[in-house]
ZANUFI-792621 format. One record per residue (C-alpha): x, y, z; residue in one letter; residue number from 1. Coordinates in steps of 0.001 Angstrom, whole numbers, m for minus. Layout:
residues N
REC     east    north       up  res    n
REC        X        Y        Z    a  NUM
...
This chain:
residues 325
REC     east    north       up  res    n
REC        0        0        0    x    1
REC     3011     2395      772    x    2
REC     4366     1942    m2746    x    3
REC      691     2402    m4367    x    4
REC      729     5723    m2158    x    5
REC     3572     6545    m3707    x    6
REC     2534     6194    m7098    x    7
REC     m797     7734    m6897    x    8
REC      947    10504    m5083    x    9
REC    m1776    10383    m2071    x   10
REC    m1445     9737     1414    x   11
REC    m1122     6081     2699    x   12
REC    m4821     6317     4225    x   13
REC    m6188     7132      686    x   14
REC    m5066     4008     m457    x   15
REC    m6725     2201     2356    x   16
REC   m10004     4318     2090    x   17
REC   m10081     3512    m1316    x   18
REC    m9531      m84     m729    x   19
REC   m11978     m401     1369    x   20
REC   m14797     1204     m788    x   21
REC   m15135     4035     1241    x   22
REC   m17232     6211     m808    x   23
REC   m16487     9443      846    x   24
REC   m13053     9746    m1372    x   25
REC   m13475    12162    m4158    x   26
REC   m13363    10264    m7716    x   27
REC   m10009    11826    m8840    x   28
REC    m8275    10363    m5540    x   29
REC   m10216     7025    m6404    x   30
REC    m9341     7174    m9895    x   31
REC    m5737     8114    m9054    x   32
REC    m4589     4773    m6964    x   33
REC    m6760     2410    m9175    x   34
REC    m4414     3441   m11899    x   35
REC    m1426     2824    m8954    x   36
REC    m3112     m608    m8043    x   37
REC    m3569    m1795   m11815    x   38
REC      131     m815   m12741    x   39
REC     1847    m2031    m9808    x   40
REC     m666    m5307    m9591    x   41
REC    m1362    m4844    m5949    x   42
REC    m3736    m7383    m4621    x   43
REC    m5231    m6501    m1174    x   44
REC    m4507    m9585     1609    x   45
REC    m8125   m10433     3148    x   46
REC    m6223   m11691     5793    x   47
REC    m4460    m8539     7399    x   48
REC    m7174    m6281     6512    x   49
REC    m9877    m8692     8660    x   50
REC    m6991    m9058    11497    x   51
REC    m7580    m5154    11771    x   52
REC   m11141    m5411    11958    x   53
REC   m11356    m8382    14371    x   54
REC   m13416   m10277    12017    x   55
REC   m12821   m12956     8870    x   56
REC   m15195   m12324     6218    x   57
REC   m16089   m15888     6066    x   58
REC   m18884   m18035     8027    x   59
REC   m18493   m22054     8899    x   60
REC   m21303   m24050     7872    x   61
REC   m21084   m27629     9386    x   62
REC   m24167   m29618     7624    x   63
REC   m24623   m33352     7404    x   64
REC   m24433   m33201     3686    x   65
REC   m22663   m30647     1310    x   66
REC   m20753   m32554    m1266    x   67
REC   m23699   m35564    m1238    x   68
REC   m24721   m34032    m5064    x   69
REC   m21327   m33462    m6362    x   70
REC   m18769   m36561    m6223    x   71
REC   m15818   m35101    m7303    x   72
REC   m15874   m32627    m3830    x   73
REC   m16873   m35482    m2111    x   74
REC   m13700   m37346    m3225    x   75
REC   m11627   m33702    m2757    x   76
REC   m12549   m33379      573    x   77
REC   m11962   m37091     1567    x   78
REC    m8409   m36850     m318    x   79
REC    m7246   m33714     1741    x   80
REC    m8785   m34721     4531    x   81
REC    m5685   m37449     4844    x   82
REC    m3524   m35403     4031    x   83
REC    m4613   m33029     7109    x   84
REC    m5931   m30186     4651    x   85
REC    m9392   m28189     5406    x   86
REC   m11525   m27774     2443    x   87
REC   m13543   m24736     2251    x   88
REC   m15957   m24752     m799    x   89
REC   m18093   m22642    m2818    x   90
REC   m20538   m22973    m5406    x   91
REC   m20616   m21088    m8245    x   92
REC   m23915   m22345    m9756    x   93
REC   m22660   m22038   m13388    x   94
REC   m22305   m18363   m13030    x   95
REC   m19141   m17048   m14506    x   96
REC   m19726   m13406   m12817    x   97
REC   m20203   m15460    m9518    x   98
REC   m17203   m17909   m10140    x   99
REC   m15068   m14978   m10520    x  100
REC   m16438   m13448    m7413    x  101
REC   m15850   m16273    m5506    x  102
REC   m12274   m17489    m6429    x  103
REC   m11268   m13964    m6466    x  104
REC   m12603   m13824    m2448    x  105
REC   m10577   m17335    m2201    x  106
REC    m7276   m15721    m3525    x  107
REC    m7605   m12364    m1272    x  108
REC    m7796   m14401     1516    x  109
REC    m4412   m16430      484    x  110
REC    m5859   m19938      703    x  111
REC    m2803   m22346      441    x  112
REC    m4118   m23549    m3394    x  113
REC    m7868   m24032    m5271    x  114
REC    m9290   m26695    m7062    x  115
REC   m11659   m25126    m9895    x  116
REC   m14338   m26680   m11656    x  117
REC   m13946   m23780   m14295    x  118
REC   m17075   m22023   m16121    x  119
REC   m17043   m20186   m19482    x  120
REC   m13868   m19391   m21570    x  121
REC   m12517   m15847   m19957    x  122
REC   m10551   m16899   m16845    x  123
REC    m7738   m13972   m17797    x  124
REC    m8518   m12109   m13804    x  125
REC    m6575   m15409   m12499    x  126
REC    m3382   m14560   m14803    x  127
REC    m1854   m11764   m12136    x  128
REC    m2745   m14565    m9343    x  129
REC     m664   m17695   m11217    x  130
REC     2158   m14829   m12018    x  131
REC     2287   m14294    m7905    x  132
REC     2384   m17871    m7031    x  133
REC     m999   m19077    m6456    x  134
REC    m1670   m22795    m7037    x  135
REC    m4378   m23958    m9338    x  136
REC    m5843   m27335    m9986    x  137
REC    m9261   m27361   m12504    x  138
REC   m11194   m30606   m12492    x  139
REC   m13767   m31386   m14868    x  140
REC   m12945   m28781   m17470    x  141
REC    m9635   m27445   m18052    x  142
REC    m9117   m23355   m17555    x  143
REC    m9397   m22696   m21192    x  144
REC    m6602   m20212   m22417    x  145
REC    m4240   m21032   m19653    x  146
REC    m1507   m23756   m18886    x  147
REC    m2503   m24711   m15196    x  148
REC    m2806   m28288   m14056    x  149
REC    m5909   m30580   m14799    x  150
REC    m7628   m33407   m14264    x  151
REC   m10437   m34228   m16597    x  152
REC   m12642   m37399   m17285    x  153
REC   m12729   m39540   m20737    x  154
REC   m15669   m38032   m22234    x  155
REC   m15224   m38865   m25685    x  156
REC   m14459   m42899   m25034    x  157
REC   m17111   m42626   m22638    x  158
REC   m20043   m41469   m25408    x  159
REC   m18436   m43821   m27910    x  160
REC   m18503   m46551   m25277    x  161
REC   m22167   m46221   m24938    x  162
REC   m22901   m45587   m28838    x  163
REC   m20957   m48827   m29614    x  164
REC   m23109   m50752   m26754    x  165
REC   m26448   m49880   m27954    x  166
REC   m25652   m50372   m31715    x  167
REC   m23961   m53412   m30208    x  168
REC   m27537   m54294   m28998    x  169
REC   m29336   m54052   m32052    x  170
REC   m30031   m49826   m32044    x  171
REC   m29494   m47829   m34854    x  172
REC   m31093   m44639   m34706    x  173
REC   m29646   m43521   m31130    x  174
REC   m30368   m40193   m29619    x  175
REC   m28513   m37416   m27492    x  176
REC   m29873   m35206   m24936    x  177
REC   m27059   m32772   m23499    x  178
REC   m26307   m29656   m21302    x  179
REC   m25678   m26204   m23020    x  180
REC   m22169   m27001   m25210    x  181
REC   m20749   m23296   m23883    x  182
REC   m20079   m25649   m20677    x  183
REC   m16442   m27984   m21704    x  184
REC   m17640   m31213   m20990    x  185
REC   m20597   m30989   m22673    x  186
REC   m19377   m29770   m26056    x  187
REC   m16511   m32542   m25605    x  188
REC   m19778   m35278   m25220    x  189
REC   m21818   m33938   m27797    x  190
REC   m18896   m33847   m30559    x  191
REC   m18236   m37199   m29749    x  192
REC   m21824   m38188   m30319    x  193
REC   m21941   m36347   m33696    x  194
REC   m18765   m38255   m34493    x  195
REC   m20518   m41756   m33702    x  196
REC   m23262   m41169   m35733    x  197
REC   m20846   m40283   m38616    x  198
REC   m19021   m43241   m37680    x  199
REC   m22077   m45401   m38260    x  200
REC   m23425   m43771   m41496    x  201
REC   m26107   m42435   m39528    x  202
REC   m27956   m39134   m39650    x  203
REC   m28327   m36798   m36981    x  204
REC   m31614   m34730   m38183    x  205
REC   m33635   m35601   m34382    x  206
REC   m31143   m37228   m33272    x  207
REC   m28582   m34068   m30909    x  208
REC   m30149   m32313   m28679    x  209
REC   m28490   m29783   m26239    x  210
REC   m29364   m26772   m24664    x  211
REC   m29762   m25959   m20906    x  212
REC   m31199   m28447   m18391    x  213
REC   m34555   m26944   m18444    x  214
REC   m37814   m28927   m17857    x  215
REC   m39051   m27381   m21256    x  216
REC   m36372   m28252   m23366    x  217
REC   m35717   m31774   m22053    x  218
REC   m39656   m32314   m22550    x  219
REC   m39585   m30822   m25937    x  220
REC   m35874   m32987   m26833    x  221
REC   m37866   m36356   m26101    x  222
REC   m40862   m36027   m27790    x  223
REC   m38891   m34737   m30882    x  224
REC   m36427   m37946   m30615    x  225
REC   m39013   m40231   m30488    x  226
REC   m42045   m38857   m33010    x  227
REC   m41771   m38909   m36401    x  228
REC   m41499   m41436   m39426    x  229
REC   m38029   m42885   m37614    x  230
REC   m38047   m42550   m33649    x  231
REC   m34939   m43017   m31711    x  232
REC   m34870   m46422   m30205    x  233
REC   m32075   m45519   m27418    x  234
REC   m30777   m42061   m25656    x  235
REC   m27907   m41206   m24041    x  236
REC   m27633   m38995   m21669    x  237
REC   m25714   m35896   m21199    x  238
REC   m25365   m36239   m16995    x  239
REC   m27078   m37471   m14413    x  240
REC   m29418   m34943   m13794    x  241
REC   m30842   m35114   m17567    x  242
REC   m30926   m38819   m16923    x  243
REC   m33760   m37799   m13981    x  244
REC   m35295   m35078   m16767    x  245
REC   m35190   m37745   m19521    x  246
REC   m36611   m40428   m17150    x  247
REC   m39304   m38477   m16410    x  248
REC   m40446   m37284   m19977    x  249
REC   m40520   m40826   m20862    x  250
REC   m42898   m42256   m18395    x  251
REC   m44666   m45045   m19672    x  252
REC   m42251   m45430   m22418    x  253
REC   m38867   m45816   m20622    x  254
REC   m39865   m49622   m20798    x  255
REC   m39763   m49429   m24615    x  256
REC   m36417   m47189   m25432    x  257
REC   m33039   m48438   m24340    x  258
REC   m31230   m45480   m22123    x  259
REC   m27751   m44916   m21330    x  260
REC   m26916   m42139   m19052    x  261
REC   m23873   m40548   m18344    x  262
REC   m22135   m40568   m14526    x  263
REC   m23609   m42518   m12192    x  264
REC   m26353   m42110    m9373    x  265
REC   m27399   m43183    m6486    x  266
REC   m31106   m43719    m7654    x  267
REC   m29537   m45780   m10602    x  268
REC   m30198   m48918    m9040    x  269
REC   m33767   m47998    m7314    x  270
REC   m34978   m47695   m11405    x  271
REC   m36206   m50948   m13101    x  272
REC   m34833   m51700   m15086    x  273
REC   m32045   m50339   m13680    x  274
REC   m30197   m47508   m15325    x  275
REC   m27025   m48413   m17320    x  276
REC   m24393   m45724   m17354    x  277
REC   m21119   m44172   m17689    x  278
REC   m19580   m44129   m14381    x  279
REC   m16589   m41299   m14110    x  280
REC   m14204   m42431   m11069    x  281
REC   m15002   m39706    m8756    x  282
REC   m12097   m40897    m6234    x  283
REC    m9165   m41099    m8629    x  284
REC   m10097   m37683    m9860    x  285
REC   m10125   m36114    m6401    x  286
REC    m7251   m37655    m5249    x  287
REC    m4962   m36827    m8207    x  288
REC    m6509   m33559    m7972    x  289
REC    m5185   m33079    m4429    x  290
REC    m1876   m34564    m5075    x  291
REC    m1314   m32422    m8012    x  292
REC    m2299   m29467    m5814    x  293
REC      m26   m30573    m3134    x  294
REC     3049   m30958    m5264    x  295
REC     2186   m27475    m6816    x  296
REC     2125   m25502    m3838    x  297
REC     5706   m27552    m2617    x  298
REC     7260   m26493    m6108    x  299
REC     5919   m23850    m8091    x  300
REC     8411   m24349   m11159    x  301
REC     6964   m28194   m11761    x  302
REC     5906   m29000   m14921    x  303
REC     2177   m28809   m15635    x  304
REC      242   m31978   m15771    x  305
REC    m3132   m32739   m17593    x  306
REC    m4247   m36163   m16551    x  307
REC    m6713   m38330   m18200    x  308
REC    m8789   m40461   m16069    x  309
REC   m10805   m43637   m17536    x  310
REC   m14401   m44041   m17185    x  311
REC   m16587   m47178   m17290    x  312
REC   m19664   m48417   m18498    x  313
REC   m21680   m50295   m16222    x  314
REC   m24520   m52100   m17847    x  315
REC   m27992   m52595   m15266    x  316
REC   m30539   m53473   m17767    x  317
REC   m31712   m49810   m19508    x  318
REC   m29010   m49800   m21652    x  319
REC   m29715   m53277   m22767    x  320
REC   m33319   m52881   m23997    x  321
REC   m33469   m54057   m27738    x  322
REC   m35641   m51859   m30460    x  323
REC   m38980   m52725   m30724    x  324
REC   m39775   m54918   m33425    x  325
């Protein structure tokens, strides 16, 4: 703060009034050491600033349940956990305005590293942070634009895994109902999907659907794949929560269509039949994401990993409906 004093040309309690958003400063002051701040990349420390105050900024919630819906923090937690690490988490709820708020807040307060399930395709705020040391792991998604350490699933063997089973089983004209393809992992599924059907000489015309995982369009995606002169026999499924949306749209008729979904669910074996799918390994991709955060923070300079992990398809009965005849 001394040195951004220094540059604006202001008094050292400027700076801080301005840091701290208080609004009596006049705007020329203000304007003044945000021009200091952006040139000299000064990054206020949470930390000090709540140490004055007597407070933190942040609130404990200890709940039965947080990472029940989201396996991969489930396995995060468990992995650093053993290795005597606290895991604070946030979600971001697909938000890219509210991701950056959030891991912004994380790096203020100088947490020791963050594992990021990234959002969107701008992530340039966290280039100062990686230039001043901070350690980043993404999981699910790489950070798209820059070369930080990841740990992604197979997607692509994963949707041609499941294509290959149902045409395996006697399907030809195969569906796909996805999330919104501005998210990573669903573009990745989707363009394997068009690939299969290319594969296979097939056509795609009512075949891809993606889009948000709305209760409209997930409707409206099902009755489209299966009306028509040539219905879709078999879906697969984008995640598990479009498995659930899918499953629902096809009442009566999920006895008829064959259905693989992708990742793996808890209510997958309370179905019947029971619902085949593409199971990610939650664990190995929370551990590795831990250890790779662990050997980051020991030594900054090592070489940046992206790491692969396998899925597997797990057939329960849905997934081996044949067509009608």
């Amino acid at each position: 703060m001394v040195d951004v004093a220094r540059e604006a040309g202001v008094a050292l309690r400027t700076v801080s009034r301005v840091v701290n958003q208080d609004s009596t400063v006049g705007p020329e002051l203000v304007q003044r050491v945000r021009e200091a701040i952006a040139a000299l990349g000064y990054r206020p420390d949470e930390r000090a600033r709540h140490l004055r105050l007597g407070v933190t900024g942040t609130l404990g919630a200890a709940v039965r349940q947080l990472s029940h819906v989201n396996p991969v923090l489930r396995a995060v937690e468990r992995a650093a956990r053993a290795a005597d690490l606290m895991v604070l988490a946030a979600s971001t709820e697909d938000d890219e305005n509210l991701e950056r708020h959030v891991v912004e807040s994380m790096c203020r307060r100088r947490f020791d590293g963050i594992v990021l399930e990234p959002i969107g395709d701008d992530h340039g705020y966290l280039v100062p942070e990686l230039e001043a040391g901070l350690s980043l792991v993404a999981v699910d998604r790489p950070v798209l634009g820059l070369d930080v350490d990841c740990v992604l699933s197979d997607n692509r063997s994963g949707i041609e895994t499941a294509y290959r089973h149902l045409v395996r089983h006697g399907h030809d004209r195969i569906a796909y109902i996805g999330d919104d393809e501005r998210i990573f992992t669903a573009q990745e599924r989707a363009s394997a999907f068009r690939a299969c059907v290319t594969a296979h000489g097939g056509l795609l015309d009512t075949m891809l659907h993606t889009g948000r995982v709305d209760d409209g369009r997930v409707h409206a995606a099902v009755r489209a794949a299966l009306s028509g002169p040539a219905p879709a026999t078999a879906i697969i499924t984008g995640n598990a929560q479009l498995s659930v949306e899918v499953l629902r749209h096809l009442g009566a008729d999920a006895v008829d269509v064959a259905l693989i979904g992708f990742d793996d669910s808890e209510l997958a074996t309370l179905l019947r039949p029971d619902l085949t799918v593409v199971a990610q390994d939650t664990t190995a991709i929370g551990t590795t994401a831990i250890d790779m955060l662990r050997a980051r923070i020991a030594d900054p300079s090592t070489e940046v990993r992206k790491v692969t992990v396998p899925v597997e398809l797990i057939a329960r009965g849905s997934g081996e409906i044949p067509p009608a005849s």
